[in-house]
Backbone bond lengths (Angstrom), bond angles and torsions (degrees), N, CA, C in turn:
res aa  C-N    CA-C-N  psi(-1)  N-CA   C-N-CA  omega(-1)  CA-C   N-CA-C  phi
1 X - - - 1.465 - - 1.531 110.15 -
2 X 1.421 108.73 138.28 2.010 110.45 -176.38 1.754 83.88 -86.59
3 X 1.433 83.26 148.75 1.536 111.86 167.80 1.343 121.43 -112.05
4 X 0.803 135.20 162.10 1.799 144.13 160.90 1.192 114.61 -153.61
5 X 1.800 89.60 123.54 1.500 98.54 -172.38 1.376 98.98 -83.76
6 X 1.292 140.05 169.87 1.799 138.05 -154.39 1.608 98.22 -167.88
7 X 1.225 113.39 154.35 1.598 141.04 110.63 1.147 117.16 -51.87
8 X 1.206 142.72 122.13 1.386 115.14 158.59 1.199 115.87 -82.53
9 X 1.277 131.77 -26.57 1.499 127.50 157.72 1.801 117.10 -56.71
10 X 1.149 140.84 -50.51 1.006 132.38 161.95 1.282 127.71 -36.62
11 X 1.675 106.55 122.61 1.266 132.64 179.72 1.506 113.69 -83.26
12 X 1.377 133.03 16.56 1.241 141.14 138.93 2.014 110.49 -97.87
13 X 0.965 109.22 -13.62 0.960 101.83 172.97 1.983 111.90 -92.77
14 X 0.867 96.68 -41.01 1.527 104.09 154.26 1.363 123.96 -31.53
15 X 1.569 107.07 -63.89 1.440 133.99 -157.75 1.977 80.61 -63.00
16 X 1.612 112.27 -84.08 1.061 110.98 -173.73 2.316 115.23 -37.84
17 X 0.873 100.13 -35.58 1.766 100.40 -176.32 1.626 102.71 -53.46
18 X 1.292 101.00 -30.67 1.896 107.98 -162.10 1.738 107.01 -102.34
19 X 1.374 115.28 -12.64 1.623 119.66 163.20 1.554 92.35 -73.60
20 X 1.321 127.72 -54.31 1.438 124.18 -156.10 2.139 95.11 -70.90
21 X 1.629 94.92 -47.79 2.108 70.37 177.10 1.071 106.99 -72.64
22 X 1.467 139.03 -27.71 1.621 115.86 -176.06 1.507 109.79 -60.26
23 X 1.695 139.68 -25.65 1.316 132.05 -170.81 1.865 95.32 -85.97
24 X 1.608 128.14 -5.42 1.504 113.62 -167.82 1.606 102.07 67.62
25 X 1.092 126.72 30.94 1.559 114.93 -177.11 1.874 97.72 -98.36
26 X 1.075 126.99 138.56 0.808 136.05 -161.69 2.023 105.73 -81.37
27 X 1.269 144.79 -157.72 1.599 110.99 174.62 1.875 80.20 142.39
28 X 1.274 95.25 130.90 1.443 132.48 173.36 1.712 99.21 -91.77
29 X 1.296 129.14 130.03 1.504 131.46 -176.00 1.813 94.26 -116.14
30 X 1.366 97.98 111.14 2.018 107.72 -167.93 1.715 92.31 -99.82
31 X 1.180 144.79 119.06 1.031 153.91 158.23 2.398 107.08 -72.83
32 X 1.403 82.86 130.69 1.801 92.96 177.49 1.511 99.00 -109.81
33 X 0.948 108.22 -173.65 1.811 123.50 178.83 1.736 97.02 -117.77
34 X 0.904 119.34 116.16 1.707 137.05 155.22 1.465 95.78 -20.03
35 X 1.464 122.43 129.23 1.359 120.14 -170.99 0.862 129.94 58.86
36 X 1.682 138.02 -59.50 1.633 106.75 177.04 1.423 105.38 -70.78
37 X 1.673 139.81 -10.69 1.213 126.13 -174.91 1.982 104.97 -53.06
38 X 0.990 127.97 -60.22 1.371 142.04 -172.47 1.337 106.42 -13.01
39 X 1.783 118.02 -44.28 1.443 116.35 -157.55 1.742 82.81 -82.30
40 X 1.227 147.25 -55.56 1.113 150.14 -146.65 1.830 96.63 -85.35
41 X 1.205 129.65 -3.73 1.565 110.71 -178.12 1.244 87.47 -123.67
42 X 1.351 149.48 -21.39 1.335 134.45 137.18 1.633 123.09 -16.40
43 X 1.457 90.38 -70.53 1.754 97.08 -155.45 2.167 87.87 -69.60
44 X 1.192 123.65 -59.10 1.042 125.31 164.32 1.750 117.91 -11.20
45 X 1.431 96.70 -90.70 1.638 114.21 179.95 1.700 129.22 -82.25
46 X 1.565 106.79 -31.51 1.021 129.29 170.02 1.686 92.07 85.15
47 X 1.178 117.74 48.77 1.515 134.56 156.70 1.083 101.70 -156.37
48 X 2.178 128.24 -178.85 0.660 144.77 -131.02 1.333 120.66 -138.28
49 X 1.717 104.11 -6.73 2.002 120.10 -147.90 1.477 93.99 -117.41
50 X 1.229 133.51 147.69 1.435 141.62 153.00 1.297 108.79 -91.50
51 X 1.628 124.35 157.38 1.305 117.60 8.16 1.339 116.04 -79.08
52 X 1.445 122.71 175.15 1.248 120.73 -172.28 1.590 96.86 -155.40
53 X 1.642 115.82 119.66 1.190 120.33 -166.60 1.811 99.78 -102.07
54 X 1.305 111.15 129.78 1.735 104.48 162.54 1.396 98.79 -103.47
55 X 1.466 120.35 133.18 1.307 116.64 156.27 1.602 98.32 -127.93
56 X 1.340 98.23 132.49 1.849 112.90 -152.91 1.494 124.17 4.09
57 X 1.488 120.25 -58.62 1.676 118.08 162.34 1.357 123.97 -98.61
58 X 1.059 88.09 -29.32 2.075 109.59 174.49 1.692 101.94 -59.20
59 X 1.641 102.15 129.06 1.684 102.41 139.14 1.159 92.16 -135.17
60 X 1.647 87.87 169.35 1.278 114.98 -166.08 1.517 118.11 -149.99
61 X 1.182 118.90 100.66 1.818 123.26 -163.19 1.631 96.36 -90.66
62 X 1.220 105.98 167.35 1.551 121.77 174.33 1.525 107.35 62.36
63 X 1.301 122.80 138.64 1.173 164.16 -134.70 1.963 85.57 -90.61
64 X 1.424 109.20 -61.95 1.268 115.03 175.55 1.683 137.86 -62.81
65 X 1.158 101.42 -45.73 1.408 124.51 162.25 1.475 109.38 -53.47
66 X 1.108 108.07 -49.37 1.704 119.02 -174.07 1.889 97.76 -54.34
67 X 1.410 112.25 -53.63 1.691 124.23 -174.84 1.360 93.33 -59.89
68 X 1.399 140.04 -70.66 1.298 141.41 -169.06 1.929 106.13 -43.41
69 X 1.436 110.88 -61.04 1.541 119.51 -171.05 1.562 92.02 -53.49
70 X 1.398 147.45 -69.10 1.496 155.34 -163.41 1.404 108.15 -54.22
71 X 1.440 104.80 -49.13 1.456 92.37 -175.00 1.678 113.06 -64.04
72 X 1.347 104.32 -29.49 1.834 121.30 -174.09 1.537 101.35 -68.36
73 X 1.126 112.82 -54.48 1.600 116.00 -164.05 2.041 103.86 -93.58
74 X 1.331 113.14 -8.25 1.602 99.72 170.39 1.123 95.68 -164.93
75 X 1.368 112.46 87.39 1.790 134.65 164.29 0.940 135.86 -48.43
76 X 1.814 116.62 -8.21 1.399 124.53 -172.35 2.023 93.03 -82.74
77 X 1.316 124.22 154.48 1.980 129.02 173.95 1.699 86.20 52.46
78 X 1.400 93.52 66.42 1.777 96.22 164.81 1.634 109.53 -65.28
79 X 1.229 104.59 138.90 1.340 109.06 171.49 1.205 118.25 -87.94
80 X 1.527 129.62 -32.72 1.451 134.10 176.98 1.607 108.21 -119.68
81 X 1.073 101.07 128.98 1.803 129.14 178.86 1.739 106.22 -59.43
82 X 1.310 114.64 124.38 1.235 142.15 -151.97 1.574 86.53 -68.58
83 X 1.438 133.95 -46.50 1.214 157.04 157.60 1.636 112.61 -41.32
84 X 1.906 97.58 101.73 1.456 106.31 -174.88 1.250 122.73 -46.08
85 X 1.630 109.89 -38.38 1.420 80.70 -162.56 1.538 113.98 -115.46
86 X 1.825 110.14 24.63 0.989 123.19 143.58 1.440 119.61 -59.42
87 X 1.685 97.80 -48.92 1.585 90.06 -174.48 1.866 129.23 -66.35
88 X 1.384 92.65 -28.04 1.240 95.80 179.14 1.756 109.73 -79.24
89 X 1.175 120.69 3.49 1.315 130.64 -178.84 1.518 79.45 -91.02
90 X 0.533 117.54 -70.48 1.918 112.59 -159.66 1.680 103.73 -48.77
91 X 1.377 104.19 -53.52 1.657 97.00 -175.88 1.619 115.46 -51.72
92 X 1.550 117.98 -20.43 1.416 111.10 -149.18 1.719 97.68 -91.16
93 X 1.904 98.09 -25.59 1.285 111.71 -177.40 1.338 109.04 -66.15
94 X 1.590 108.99 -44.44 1.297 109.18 -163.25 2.090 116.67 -86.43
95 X 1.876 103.07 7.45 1.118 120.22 173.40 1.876 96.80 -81.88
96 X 1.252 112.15 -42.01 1.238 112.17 -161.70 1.758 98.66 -72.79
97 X 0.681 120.40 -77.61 1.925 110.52 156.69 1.302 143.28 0.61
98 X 1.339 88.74 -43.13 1.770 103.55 178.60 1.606 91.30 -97.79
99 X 1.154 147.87 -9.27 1.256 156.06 140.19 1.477 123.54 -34.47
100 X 1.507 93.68 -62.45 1.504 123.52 -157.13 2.148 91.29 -79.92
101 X 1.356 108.80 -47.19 1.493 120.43 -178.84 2.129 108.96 -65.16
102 X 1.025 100.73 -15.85 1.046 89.90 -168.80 1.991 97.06 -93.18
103 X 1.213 111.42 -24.05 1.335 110.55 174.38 1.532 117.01 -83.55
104 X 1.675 105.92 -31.40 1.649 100.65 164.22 1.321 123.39 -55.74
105 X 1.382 107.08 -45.03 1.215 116.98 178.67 1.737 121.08 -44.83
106 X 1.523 102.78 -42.52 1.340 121.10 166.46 1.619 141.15 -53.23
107 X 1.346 90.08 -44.87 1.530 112.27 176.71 1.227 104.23 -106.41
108 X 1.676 140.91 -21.43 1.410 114.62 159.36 1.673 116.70 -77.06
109 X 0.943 112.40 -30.50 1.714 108.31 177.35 1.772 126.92 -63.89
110 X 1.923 91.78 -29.24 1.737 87.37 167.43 1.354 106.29 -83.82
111 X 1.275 122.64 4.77 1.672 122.47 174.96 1.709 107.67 -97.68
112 X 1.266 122.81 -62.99 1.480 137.24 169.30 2.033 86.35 -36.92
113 X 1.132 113.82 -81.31 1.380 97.04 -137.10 1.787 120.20 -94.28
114 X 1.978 103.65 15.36 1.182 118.04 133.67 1.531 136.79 -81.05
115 X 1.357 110.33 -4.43 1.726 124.81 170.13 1.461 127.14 -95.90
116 X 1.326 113.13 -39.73 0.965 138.64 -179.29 1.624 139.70 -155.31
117 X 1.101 115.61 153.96 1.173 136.00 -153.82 2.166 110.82 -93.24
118 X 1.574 92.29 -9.78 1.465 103.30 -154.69 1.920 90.67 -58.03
119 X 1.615 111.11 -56.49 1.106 113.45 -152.02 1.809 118.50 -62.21
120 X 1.627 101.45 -24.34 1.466 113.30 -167.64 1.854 90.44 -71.14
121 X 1.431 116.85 -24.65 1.395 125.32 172.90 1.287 117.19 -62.69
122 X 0.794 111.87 -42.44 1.772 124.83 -176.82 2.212 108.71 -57.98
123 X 1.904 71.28 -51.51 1.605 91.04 -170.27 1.497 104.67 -60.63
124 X 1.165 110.71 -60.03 1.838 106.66 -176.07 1.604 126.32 -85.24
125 X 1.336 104.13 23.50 1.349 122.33 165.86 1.498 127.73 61.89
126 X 1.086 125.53 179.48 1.487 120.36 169.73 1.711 133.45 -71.34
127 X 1.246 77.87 -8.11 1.697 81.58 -173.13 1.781 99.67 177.72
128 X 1.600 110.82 175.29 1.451 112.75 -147.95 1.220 109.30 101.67
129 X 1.413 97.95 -176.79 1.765 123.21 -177.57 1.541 116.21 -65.83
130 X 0.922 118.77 -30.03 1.553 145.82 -169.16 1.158 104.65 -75.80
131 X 1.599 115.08 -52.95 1.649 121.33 -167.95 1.636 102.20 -82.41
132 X 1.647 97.55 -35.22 1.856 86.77 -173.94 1.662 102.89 -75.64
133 X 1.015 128.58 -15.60 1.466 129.18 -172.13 1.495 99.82 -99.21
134 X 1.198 129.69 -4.96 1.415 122.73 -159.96 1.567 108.81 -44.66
135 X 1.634 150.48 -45.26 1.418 129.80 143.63 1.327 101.48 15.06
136 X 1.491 117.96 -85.96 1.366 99.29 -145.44 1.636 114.75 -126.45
137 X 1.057 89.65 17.98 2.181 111.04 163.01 1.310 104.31 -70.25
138 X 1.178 95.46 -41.51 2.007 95.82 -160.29 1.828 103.81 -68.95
139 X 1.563 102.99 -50.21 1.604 88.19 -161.23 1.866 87.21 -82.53
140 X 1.423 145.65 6.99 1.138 133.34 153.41 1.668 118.07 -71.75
141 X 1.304 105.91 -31.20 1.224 98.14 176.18 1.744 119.21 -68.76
142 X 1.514 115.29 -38.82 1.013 151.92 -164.45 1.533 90.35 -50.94
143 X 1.431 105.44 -64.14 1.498 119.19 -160.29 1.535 118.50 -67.82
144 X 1.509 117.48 -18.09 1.554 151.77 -175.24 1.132 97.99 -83.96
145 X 1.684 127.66 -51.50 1.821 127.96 -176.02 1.160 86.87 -59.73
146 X 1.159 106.31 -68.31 2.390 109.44 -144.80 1.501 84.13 -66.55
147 X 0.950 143.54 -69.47 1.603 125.03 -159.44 1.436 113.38 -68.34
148 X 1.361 141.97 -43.30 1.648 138.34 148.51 1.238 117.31 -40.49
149 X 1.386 139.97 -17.42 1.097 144.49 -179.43 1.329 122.09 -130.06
150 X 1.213 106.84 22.45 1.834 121.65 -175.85 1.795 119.90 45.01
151 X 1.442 117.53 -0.64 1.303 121.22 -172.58 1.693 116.82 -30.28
152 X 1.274 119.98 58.19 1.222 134.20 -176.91 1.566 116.25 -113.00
153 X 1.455 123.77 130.18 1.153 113.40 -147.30 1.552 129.00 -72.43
154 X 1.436 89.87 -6.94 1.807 96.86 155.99 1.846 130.25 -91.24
155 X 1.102 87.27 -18.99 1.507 91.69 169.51 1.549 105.97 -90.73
156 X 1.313 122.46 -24.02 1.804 111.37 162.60 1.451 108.82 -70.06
157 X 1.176 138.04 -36.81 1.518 146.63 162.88 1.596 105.95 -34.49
158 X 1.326 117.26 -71.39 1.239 134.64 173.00 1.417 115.13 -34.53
159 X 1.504 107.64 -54.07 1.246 109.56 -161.78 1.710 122.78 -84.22
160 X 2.032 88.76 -12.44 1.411 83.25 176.01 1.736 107.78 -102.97
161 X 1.164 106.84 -1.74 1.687 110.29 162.57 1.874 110.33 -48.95
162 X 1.353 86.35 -55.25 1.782 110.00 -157.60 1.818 85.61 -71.11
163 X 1.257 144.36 -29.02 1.192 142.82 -163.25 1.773 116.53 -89.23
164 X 1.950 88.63 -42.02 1.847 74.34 154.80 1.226 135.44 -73.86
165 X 1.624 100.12 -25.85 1.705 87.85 166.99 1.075 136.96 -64.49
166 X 1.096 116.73 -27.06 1.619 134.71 -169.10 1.835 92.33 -71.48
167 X 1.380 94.37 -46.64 1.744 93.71 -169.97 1.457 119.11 -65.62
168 X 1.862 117.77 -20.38 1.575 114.71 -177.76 1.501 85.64 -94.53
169 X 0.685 153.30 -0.87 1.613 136.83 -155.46 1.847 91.33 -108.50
170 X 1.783 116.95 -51.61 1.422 96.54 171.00 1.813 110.48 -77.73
171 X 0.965 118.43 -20.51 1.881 98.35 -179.40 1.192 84.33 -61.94
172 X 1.317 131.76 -59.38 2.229 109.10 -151.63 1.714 88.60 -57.69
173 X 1.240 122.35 -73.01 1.809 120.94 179.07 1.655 90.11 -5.01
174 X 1.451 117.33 -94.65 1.226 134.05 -162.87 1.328 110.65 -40.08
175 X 1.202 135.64 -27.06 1.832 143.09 -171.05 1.568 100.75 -83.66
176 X 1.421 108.40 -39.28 1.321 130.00 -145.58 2.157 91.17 -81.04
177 X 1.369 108.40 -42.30 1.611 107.31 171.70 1.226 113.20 -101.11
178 X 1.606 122.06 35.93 1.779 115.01 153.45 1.664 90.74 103.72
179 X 1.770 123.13 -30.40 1.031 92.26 -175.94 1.483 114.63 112.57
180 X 1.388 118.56 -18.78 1.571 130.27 -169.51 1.235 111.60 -102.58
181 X 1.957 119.81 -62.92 1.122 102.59 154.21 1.412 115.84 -134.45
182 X 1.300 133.81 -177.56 1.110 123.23 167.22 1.465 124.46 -58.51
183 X 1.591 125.11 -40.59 1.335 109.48 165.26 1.337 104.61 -150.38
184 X 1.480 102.89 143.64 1.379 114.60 169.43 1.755 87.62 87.67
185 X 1.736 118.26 -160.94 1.120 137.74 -173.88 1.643 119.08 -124.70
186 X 0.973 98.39 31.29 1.774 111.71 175.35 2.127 104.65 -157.82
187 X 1.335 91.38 178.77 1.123 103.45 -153.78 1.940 79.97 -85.48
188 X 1.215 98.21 148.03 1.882 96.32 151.17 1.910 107.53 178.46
189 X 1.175 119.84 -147.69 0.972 99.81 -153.04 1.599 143.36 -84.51
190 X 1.464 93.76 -8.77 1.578 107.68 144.63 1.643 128.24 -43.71
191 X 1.555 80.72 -37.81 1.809 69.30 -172.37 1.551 105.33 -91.99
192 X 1.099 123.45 -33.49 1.524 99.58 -179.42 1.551 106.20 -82.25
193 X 1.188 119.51 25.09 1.660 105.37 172.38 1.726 87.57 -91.31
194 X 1.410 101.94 -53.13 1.503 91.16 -166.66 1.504 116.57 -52.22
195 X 1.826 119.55 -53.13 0.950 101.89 -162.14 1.778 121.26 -73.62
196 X 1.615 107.73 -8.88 1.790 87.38 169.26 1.063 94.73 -111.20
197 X 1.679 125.08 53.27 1.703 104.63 131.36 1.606 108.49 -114.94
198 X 1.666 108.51 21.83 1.272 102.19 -177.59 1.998 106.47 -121.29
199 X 1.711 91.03 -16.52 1.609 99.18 178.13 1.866 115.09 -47.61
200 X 1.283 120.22 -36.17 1.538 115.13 -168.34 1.601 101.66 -79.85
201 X 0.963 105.74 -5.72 1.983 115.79 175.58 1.613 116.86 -80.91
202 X 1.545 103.96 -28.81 1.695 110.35 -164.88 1.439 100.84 -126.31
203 X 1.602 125.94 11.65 1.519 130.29 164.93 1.455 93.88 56.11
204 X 1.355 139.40 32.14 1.037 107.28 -173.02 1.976 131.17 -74.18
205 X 0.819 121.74 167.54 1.344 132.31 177.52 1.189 132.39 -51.64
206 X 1.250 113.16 111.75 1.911 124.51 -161.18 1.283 106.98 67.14
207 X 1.416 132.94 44.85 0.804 160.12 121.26 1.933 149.68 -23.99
208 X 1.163 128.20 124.53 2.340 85.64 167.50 1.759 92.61 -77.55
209 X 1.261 112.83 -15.79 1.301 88.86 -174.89 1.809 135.27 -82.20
210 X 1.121 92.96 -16.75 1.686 122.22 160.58 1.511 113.35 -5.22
211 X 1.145 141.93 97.78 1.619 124.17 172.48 1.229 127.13 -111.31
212 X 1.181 116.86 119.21 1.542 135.17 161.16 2.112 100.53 2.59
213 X 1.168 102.26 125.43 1.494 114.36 166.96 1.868 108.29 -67.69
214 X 1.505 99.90 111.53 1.605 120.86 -173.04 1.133 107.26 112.11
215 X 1.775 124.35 -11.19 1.396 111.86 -155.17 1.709 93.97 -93.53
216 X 1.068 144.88 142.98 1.480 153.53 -176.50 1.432 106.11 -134.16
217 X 1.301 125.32 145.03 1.410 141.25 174.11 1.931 97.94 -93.77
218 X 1.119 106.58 -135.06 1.535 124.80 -171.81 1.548 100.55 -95.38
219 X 1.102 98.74 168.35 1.924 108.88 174.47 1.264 81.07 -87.43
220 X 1.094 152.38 -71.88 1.071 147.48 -168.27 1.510 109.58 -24.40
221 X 1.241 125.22 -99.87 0.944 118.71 173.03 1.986 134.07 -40.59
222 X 1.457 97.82 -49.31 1.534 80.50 157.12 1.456 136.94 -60.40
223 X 1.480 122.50 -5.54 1.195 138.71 173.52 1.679 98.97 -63.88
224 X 1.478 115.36 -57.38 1.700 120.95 -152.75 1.400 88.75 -91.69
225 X 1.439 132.05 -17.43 1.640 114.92 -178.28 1.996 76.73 -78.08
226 X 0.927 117.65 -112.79 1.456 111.66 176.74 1.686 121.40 36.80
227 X 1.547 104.16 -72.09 1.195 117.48 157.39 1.344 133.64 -35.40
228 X 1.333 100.85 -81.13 1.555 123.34 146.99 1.618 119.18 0.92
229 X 1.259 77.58 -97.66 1.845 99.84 166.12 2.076 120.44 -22.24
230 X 1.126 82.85 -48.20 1.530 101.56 -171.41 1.755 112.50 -70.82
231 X 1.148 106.59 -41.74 1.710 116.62 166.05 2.118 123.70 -52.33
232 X 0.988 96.56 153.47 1.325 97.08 176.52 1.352 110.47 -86.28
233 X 1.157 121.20 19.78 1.422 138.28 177.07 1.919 101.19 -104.74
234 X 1.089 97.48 -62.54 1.704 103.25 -178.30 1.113 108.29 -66.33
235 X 1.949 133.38 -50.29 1.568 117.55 161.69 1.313 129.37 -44.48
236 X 1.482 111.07 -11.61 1.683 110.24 -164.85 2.006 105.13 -98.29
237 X 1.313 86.14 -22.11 2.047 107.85 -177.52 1.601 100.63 -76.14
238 X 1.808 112.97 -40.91 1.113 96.12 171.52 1.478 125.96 -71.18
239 X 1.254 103.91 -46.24 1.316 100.50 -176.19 1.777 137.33 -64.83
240 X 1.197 97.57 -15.82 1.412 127.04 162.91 1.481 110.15 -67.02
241 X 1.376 116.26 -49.91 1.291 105.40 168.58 1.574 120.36 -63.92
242 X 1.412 119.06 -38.58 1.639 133.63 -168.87 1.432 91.12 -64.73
243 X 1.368 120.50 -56.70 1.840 105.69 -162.97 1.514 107.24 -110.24
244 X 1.111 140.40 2.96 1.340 147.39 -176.06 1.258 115.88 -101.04
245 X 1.354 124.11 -48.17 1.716 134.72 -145.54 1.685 97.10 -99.34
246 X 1.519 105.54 97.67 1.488 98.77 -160.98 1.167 74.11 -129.84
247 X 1.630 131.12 93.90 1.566 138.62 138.15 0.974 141.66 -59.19
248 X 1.332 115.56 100.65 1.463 131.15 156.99 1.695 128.39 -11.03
249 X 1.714 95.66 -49.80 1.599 97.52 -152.05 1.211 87.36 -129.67
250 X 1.688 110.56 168.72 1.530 104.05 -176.21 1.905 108.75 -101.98
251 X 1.023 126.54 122.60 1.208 131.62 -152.49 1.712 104.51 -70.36
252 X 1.219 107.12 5.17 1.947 110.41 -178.60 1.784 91.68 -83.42
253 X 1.486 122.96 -8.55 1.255 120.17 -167.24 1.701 111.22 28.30
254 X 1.620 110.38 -164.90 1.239 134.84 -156.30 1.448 107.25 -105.69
């Protein structure tokens, strides 16, 4: 059985969960703990980042690598178009994504985990050491995000500078092919890079990012999901999720 070790909040970990249902490959979703994962994807990969795919002798770190190894080793729901310079259209899109995710990631987490409490929940699970200790997991975990992830208020500045750009540059992309998908006439791997590095932005539904009815983040941020939403970029994330995002596994993993 393939494994993947996950975030379940992570929107690269996402990204990789939804390459593995678009191939029908079947896949165990292994949840780590933020920080102690490092010693175990080290000795594993000899890096430090999830996701991290085992398929029986194979691993396979990064979100991208993982799309490249699948399409090579099970060719059936190709992700990249046999057609060069489709394909290299997809990689450049799906470079700009892993770009664009690494700044969401940035500026939604100093927003998520000055509002609320939901996500540090997610992170230390239902039960375990973590949950019975939760007192003092949470503001340890807390202190591990913002400092692993620089959540400092100029580097959230930064990151949401660097995030609108990223965001007009794929809507024109997206205007620029009709609007349906990013390339070619089927779904592949452009598009799910973009849309789960854009899902923790639009809460969307069945989701980790999903929120409780009453539950609200910042004006801030509900301002740019708002925004968001309104673009032919954000109609195209939803709808991709509504008829596309047909998951296999349940993303709270193990």
């Amino acid at each position: 059985m393939r494994t993947l070790y996950q975030f379940p909040l992570s929107h690269f970990c996402e990204k990789a969960r939804w390459l593995l249902d678009h191939k029908e490959l079947d896949y165990v979703a292994h949840n780590l703990i933020p920080g102690v994962h490092r010693a175990f994807a080290q000795l594993k990969t000899g890096q430090n980042r999830l996701p991290i795919l085992r398929d029986q002798d194979h691993w396979i770190a990064d979100s991208t690598k993982i799309a490249l190894y699948l399409d090579e080793v099970y060719p059936e729901h190709s992700l990249l178009r046999s057609d060069v310079q489709q394909r290299d259209l997809a990689l450049e899109i799906n470079e700009q994504a892993a770009e664009l995710g690494m700044h969401v990631r940035r500026w939604g987490l100093a927003h998520t985990l000055t509002e609320s409490a939901e996500s540090l929940d997610i992170m230390i699970g239902e039960k375990g050491y973590l949950r019975q200790f939760e007192k003092y997991s949470k503001p340890i975990m807390k202190a591990i995000l913002s400092r692993g992830y620089q959540l400092n208020s100029d580097k959230v500045a930064e990151s949401k500078q660097r995030m609108d750009i990223l965001v007009d540059i794929l809507n024109q992309r997206l205007i620029e092919n009709h609007g349906r998908y990013f390339v070619g006439e089927r779904l592949g791997l452009a598009d799910i890079a973009v849309c789960s590095m854009l899902a923790p932005l639009l809460e969307i539904a069945g989701t980790p990012w999903e929120k409780e009815r009453g539950e609200n983040l910042s004006d801030e941020f509900m301002q740019y999901k708002a925004f968001l939403t309104n673009l032919p970029l954000g109609q195209y994330v939803l709808r991709i999720y509504q008829t596309e995002r047909n998951a296999r596994v349940d993303w709270r993993g193990v």
